[in-house]
C-alpha positions in Angstrom: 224.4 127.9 15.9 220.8 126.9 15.9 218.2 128.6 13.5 215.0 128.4 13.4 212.5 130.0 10.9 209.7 130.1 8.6 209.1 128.5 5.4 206.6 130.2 4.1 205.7 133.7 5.2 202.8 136.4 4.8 203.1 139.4 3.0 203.5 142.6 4.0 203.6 140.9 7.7 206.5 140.8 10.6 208.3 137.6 10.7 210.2 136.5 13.9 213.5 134.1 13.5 215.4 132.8 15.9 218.8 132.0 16.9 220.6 130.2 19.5 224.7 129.1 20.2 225.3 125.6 21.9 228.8 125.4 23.4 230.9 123.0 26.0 231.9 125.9 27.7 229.1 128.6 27.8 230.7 130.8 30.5 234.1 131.4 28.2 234.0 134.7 26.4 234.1 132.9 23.2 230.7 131.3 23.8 229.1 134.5 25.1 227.5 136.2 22.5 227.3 140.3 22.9 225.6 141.7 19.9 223.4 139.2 17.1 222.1 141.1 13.9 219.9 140.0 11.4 220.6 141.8 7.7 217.6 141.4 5.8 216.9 142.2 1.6 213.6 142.3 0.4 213.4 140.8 -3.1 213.7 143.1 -5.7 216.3 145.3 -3.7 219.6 145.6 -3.7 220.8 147.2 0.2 220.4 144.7 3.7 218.5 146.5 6.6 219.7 145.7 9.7 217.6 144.0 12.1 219.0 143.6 15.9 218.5 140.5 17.6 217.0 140.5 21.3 217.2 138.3 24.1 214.9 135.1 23.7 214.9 131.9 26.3 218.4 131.7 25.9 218.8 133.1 22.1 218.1 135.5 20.2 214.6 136.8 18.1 214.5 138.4 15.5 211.8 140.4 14.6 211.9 141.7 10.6 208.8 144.5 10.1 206.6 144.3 7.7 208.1 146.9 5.6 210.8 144.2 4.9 208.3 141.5 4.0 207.0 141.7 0.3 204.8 139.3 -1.1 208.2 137.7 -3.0 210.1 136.9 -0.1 213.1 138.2 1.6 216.7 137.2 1.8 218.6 137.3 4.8 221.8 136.3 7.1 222.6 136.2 11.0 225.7 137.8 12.7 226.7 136.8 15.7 229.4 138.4 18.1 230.9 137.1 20.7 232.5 138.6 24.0 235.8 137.9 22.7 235.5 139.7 19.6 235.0 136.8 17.2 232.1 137.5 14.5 230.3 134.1 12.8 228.0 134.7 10.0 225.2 132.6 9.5 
C-alpha cells in the first residue's frame, strides 16, 4: 500500500489522505480492491468514525470533515478490502 498524508493539519478543517495498492498482478481479485475505509479518532475521544474512501487516479481519497479535525490532531487507520475477501489494515 501506498499512503500519503499530511503532517501537519488545520483545525477544525477537512483533511484529504490518500491511498493506493501496487501489485504484479492487478487484474487478480486479490489485487482488486472493493471497499477502502478510513476510521478516524479525534484526540480526546474514545470511538473511530468511519470515513469511506472514494475512487482517486487509481486509489483511493479520503476525505475526513471538519467535525473530526480538532485543533489536537486526529488518529486514524486505513482498511482495505479486496475482491477476494482479504481485509489489510493500514
Amino acid at each position: 500500500m501506498l499512503h500519503a498524508a499530511p503532517a501537519i493539519v488545520t483545525a477544525n478543517s477537512p483533511v484529504s489522505l490518500g491511498a493506493a495498492t501496487v501489485c504484479t498482478r492487478p487484474e487478480a481479485a486479490s489485487c482488486a480492491v472493493s471497499t477502502a475505509v478510513a476510521y478516524v479518532r479525534p484526540a480526546g475521544t474514545d470511538g473511530w468514525s468511519r470515513v469511506d474512501g472514494e475512487p482517486s487516479s487509481g486509489g483511493y481519497r479520503f476525505t475526513v470533515p471538519r467535525a473530526l479535525v480538532p485543533a489536537d490532531g486526529f488518529s486514524y487507520w486505513l482498511q482495505l478490502v479486496t475482491r477476494d475477501g482479504a481485509r489489510v489494515d493500514y
